[in-house]
C-alpha positions as CSV (number, residue, x, y, z in Angstrom):
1,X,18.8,13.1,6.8
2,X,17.1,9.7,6.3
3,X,14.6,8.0,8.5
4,X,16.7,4.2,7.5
5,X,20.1,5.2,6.6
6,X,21.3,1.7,6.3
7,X,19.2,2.2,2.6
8,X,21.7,4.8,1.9
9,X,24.7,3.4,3.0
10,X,25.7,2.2,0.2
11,X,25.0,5.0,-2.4
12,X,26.7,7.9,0.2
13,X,29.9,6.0,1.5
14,X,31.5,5.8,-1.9
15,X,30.3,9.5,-3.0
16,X,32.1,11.0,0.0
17,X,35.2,8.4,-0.7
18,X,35.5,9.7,-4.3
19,X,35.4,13.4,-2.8
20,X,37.7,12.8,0.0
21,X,35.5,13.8,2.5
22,X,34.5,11.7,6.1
23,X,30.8,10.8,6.5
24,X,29.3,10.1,10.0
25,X,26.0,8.2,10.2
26,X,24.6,9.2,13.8
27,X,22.4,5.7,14.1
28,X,19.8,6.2,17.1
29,X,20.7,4.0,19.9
30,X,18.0,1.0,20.8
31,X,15.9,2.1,23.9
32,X,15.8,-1.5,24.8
33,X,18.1,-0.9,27.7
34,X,17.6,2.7,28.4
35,X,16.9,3.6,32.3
36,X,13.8,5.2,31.6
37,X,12.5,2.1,29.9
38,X,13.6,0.1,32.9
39,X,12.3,2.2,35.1
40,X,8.6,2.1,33.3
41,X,8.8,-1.6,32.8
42,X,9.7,-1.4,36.2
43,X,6.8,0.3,37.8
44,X,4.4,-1.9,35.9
45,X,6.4,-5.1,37.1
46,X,5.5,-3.8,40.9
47,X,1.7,-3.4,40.1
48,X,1.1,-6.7,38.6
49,X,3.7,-8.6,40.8
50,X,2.0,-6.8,43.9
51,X,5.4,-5.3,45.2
52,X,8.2,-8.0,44.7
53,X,11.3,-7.6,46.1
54,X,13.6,-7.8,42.5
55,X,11.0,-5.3,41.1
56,X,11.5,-2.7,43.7
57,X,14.9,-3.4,43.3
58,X,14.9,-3.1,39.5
59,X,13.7,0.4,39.8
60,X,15.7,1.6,42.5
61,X,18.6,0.7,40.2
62,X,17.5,3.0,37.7
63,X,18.3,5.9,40.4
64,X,15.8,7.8,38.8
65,X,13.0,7.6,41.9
66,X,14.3,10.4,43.7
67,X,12.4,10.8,47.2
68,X,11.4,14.1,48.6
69,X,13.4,15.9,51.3
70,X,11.7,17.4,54.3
């Protein structure tokens, strides 16, 4: 386990090659374009844009606003 594998990269891959054996680096995956994060930016878009239309929109996209049922 390594906070920056791409340090290690180089000194692992050809250990496991000489050994025969796969290695699998699991990167974490950029929350740039996550839902949630659209769905904060979102909400704060529609506060200081005072409620414009391609905000609201934005975060209805996200289909994570789920409205109550009566």
């Amino acid at each position: 386990m390594a906070r920056t594998v791409e340090e290690y990269e180089t000194i692992v891959k050809p250990i496991f090659d000489k050994d025969g054996m796969d290695v699998f680096y699991d990167k974490a995956d950029a929350m740039k374009h996550h839902p949630f994060m659209d769905f904060i930016d979102a909400l704060f878009r529609i506060r200081r844009h005072h409620w414009r239309y391609p905000d609201i929109m934005r975060l209805l996209r996200t289909e994570l606003l789920i409205a109550g049922q009566s």
